[in-house]
N, C-alpha and C positions, 0 to 999 in steps of 0.2 A: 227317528230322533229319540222319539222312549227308549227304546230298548240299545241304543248307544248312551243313553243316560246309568241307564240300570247298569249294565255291564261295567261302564266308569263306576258309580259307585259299590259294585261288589268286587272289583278288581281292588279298586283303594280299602273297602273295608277287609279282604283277605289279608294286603300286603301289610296293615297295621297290624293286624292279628296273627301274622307269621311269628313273629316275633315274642307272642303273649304266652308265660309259660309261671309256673307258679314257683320260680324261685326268684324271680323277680324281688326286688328290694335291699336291705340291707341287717346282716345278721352278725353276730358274735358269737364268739371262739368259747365253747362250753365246755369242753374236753376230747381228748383223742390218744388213739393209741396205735403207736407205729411198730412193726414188727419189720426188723431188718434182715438183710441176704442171711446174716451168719445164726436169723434164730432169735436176737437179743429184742426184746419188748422194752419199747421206750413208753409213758405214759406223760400227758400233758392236761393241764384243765387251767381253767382262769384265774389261778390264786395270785397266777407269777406272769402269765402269757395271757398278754391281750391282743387280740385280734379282733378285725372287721372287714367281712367281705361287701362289695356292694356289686347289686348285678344290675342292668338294666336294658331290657333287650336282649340284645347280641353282643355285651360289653360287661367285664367284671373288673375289678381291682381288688387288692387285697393289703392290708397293711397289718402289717404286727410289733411287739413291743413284749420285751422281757423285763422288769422290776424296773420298771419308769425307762428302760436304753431300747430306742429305735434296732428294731435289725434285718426291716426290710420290707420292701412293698413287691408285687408283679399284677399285672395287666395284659390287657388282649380280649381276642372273642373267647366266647362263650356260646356254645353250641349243645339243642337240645335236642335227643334223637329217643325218643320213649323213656325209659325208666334209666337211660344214662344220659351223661352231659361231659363235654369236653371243654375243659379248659387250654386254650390256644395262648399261650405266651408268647406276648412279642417284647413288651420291656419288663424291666425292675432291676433291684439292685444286683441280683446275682446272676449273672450270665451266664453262668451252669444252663439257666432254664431258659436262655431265649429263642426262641423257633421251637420248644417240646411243646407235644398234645399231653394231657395228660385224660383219661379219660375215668371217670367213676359213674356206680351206679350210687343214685341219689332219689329219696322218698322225702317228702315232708310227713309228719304227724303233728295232728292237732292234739294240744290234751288243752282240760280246764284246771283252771289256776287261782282261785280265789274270786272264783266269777268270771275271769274272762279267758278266751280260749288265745290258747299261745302256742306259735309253730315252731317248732322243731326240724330241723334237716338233717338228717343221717346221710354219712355217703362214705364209700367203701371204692378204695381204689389201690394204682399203683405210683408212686414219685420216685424214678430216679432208685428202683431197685425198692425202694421202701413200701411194704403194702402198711396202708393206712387206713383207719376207721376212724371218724369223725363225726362231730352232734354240735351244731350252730344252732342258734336262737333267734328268730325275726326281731326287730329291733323296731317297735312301733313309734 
């Protein structure tokens, strides 16, 4: 009966811990810079473009906004396999992207800020032909 105890509680403590991964929470759109098929470099940062992604678990959403006009959200899993993560789209406004993976590699960095440390998510990937470089902010 112990060790049917044990086994229950290290079965449950893994299955809650499958999921635990350090992009967990919720960050803001710092800037980015898209590099399209034909060569042409777009650049984005939060003067004009607000973004917030929120991840939790196996679950992300993401919403954005251009000089106060809505222009769209997407959601789905969110899957973490070493130093990349696949975002799974299942809905949002634009249908372009429903059923894509989209897969980047992604780090956090800590830096210190005025005394307190503040994280950073870099992540380098591809959307729909576009390769994109990206730096979000945890949102404490």
């Amino acid at each position: 009966m112990k060790h049917a105890l044990l086994i229950a509680f290290v079965a449950t403590f893994i299955s809650f811990n499958s999921f635990a991964h350090s992009f967990n929470g919720n960050w803001y759109f710092i800037k980015g810079e898209y590099v399209q098929p034909d060569g042409e470099v777009l650049t984005a940062d939060n003067s004009s473009l607000v973004a917030v992604k929120s991840i939790k678990d196996d679950i992300f959403s993401f919403t954005n906004t251009e000089n106060g006009v809505f222009l769209g959200y997407l959601a789905g899993k969110f899957e973490v396999d070493g130093d990349y993560y696949v975002e799974a789209i299942k809905e949002g406004t634009r249908a372009e992207h429903h059923g894509k993976r989209y897969k980047f590699k992604g780090w956090i960095e800590t830096k210190q800020e005025h005394g307190v440390d503040v994280d950073y998510w870099h992540h380098v990937g591809e959307v729909n032909g576009v390769k994109e470089t990206e730096v979000w902010r945890r949102i404490h």
